[in-house]
C-alpha positions, 0 to 999 in steps of 0.5 A: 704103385701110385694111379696119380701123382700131383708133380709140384715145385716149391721154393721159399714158401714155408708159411704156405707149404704145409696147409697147401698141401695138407689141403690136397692130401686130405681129399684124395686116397692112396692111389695119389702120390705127391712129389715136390721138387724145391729148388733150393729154399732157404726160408724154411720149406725143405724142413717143413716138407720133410716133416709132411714126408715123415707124417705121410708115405704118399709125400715124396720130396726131392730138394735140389741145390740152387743153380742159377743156370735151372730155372722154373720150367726145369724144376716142373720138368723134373718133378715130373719125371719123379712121378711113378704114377701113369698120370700127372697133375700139374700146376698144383701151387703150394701158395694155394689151398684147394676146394675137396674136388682133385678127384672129381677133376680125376673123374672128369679127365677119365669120361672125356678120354672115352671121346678123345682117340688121343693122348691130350692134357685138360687144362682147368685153372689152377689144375691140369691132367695129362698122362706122364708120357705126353709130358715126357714127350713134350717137357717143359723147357728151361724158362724163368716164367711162361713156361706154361704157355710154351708148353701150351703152344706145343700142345696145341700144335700136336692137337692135345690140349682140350680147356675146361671152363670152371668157377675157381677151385682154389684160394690164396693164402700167400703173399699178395704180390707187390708191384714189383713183383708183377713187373718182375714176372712181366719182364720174365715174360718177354724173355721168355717169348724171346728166348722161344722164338715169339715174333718182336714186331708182333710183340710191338704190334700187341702192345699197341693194340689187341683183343681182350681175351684177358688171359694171363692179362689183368683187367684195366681201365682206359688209362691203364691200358695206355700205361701198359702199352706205353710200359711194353712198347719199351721194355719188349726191346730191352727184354728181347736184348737182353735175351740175346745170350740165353738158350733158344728153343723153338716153336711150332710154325704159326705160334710165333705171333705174340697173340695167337695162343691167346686167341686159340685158349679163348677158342679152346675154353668150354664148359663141361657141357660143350666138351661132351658134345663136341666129343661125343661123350657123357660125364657121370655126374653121379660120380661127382661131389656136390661141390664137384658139380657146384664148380665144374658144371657152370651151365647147369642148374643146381641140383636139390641135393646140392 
């Protein structure tokens, strides 16, 4: 039985699918599984999975019928709970190809568990690691979009989430998103703070004015910042409206206010030096790659090996 599995969600990526993961599987041994739920593609994807399934026994996929009432946090919900390994990464995209350092993240989660009398989530970019168990305990819910930043409040609500800061572990290789795609995730956005009980008029209040942390936020100039302000003062009403038949879920007490989770993130992210002080503990870095230390010891100067 698989040590790790890598819970991934697919949908209408067959252009990306294939190399995505080919980029994750040749970097990692046996002791990984990969499960990959589609949600009901029509493009191609189940197809090109299913091939990857038959090359490599460590693949599992799980295809389900399109549903209009599962949405996106469902599916990373239920690949999840296919997994058989004791941890689970997550937030892995299959529109992504990977820098050859999943293991040395592996390596990384492990020493920080020697100061940390908890179970927690390490949440980098583009990559996460908790134990199967704190998700089952704390799933992710049935959103359309922001269904990590719901999972996110809870789990700093429970004191289990530590963020480390790193240079980036992974490229594109899908689509750019169009205009309208960015406004479609926005919209998505706030019916999901709807839907999770996050504060309208502090909503209001964040679109007319907030700190830049730029989490989950674009960098603008001067003119797009009053663009974006005008465009949320409008469309949070109509988002909260139109979210008023669809399920509600609740947050923890004092996470209600549209602000603070980014306020808490730009607390919570440190670099690998600043977590092993604050819990008392010393990564190996003897047990990294090269490229491992390169990307995740930012406040370190290089070594003559690399």
């Amino acid at each position: 039985m698989p040590r790790y599995s890598v819970a991934v969600c697919s949908y209408n990526m067959a252009e990306t699918v294939r190399p995505s993961l080919r980029s994750m599987l040749e970097q990692v041994g046996d002791d990984f599984e990969f499960v990959v739920v589609d949600g009901g593609s029509t493009d191609g994807t189940v197809e090109r999975l299913r091939e990857l399934e038959a090359e490599d026994d460590r693949v599992r996929v799980v295809a389900l019928d399109p549903d209009p009432d599962r949405r996106l946090g469902a599916d990373r919900q239920r690949s999840i709970e296919e997994c058989d390994g004791e941890y689970v990464l997550t937030q892995l995209d299959v529109d992504d190809v990977y820098e050859p350092v999943v293991e040395d993240f592996v390596s990384i989660y492990h020493d920080l568990e020697a100061g940390v009398d908890r179970e927690f989530l390490l949440s980098g970019t583009g990559i996460n690691m908790a134990p199967k168990s704190l998700y089952l305990e704390l799933p992710y819910r049935n959103l359309a979009s922001s269904e990590d930043r719901d999972l996110w409040r809870r789990l700093f609500a429970a004191d289990a989430m530590l963020w480390l800061e790193h240079a980036q572990i992974r490229e594109q290789i899908g689509y750019e998103k169009s205009l309208s795609d960015r406004l479609r995730r926005d919209w998505s956005g706030k019916v999901a703070d709807a839907q999770v009980g996050i504060d309208f008029l502090s909503c209001l209040r964040w679109s007319v004015s907030h700190p830049r942390y730029y989490i989950l936020e674009e960098r603008r100039g001067p003119l797009g910042r009053v663009a974006k302000s005008l465009y949320d003062l409008v469309t949070y009403p109509l988002a909260y409206y139109a979210a008023r038949e669809l399920p509600r879920f609740e947050t923890p007490p004092g996470l209600e206010r549209r602000g603070t989770l980014e306020r808490l993130v730009a607390e919570a992210r440190k670099s690998l030096s600043e977590l092993e002080a604050e819990y008392e503990v010393s990564v190996d870095r003897e047990a990294l790659s090269a490229r491992g230390r390169q990307l995740f010891c930012l406040d370190e100067p290089p070594r003559a090996d690399g």
